[in-house]
N, C-alpha and C positions, 0 to 999 in steps of 0.2 A: 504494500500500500504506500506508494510513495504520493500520495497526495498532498503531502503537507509542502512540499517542493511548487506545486501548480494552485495551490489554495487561496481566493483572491479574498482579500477581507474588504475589499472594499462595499460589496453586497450582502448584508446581515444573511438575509434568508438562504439566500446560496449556499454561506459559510457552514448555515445548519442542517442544511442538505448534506452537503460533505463532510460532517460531523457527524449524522446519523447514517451514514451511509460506513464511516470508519467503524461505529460501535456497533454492528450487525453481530460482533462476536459475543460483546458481552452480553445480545440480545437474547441469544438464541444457548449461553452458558450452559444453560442445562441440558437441552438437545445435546450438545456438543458431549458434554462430560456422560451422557447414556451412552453414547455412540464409542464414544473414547475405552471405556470400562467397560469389563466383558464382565457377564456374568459369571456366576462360579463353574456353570458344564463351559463355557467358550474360553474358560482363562487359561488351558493352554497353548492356544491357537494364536494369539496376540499376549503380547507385552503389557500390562497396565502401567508400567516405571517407565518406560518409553512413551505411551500415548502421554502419559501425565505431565511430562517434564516437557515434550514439545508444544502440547497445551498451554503452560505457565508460560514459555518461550512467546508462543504467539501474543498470548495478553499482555504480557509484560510491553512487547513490541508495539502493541497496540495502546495503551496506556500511555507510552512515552511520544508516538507521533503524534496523539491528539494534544496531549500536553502542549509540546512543540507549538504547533498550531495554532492552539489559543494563545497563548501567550506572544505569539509572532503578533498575531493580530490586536492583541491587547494594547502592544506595545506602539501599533501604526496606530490605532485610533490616540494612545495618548495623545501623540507624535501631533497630529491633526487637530486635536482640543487645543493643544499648546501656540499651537500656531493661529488659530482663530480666535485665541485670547490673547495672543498678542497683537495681532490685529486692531481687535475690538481696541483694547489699551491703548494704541498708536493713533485711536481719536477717529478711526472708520463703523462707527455706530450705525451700518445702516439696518433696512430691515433684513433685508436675503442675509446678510453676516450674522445677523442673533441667531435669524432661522435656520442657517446652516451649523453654529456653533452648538443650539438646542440637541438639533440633528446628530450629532457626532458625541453627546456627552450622554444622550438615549443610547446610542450602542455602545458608548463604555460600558454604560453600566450591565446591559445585555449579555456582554464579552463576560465582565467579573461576575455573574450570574453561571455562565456559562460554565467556568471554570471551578464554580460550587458544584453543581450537575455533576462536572466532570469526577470532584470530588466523589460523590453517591455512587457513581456509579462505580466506579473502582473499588471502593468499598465492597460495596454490593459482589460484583463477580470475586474479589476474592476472598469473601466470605464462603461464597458457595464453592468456587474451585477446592479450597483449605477440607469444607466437607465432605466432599466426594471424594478426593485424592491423598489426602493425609494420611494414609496408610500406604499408598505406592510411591509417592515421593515426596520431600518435604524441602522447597526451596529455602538454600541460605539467607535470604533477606526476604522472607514473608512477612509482614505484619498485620496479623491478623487481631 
C-alpha cells in the first residue's frame, strides 16, 4: 500500500477515502484472524506462528502508513493556517481570506480528529489480534 506516497491532502473527503480504503484490514480483523488460525483437525496442515506473525507484520505496516499520512497532512494544513494568518495579520482582512482561513482550520481540526480514530482503531485491532494469536506468537513490542 504505498499510498501514502500519492495521498493528496488537499481534498478532506478524498483523504478519507484513502484512509478507509488503507484500514480494510483492520476492518475485516476478525475474518482475517478465522482465516489465519486453523482449527484444531487443520493445524497440521498450516503454521499458526507463521500466519500470526505475518498478520502482526501487515498491521503493524498498516498502522505506521496511515500514521504517516495523517500527520503529512496535519502538518500541510498547519502549514496553510499559518500562512493565512499571517496574511490576515499583514492587514489583508478581506472576506474570501476569513472564509478561506475558517476553511482550513475546519480541516485541522478534522485531521486531529482523524488521528484520534486512528488512535481506536489501533487499539481496537490489537486488542483482538493479542486475543486470537497470543498463544502462536507474541510480538516484542505489543502493547496491549
Amino acid at each position: 500500500m504505498a499510498a501514502t506516497s500519492s495521498m493528496d491532502c488537499g481534498d478532506f473527503l478524498e483523504f478519507q477515502d484513502t484512509l478507509q480504503k488503507m484500514r480494510l484490514l483492520d476492518d475485516k480483523i476478525i475474518y482475517m484472524l478465522n482465516t489465519s488460525i486453523p482449527t484444531e483437525s487443520f493445524k497440521s496442515q498450516t503454521d499458526p506462528v507463521v500466519k500470526c506473525k505475518d498478520l502482526f507484520q501487515q498491521i503493524q505496516s498498516g498502522h505506521a502508513q496511515r500514521e504517516v499520512a495523517i500527520k503529512k497532512c496535519l502538518d500541510a494544513a498547519r502549514e496553510r493556517v499559518k500562512q493565512l494568518k499571517d496574511q490576515k495579520d499583514a492587514g489583508q482582512e478581506d472576506s474570501a481570506l476569513l472564509k478561506k482561513l475558517r476553511k482550513e482550520q475546519n480541516t485541522l481540526r478534522l485531521l486531529q480528529s482523524e488521528l484520534s480514530v486512528e488512535e481506536v482503531v489501533k487499539k481496537r485491532t490489537t486488542q483482538v489480534y493479542y486475543e486470537r494469536c497470543r498463544g502462536y506468537y507474541k510480538p516484542p513490542n505489543l502493547d496491549s
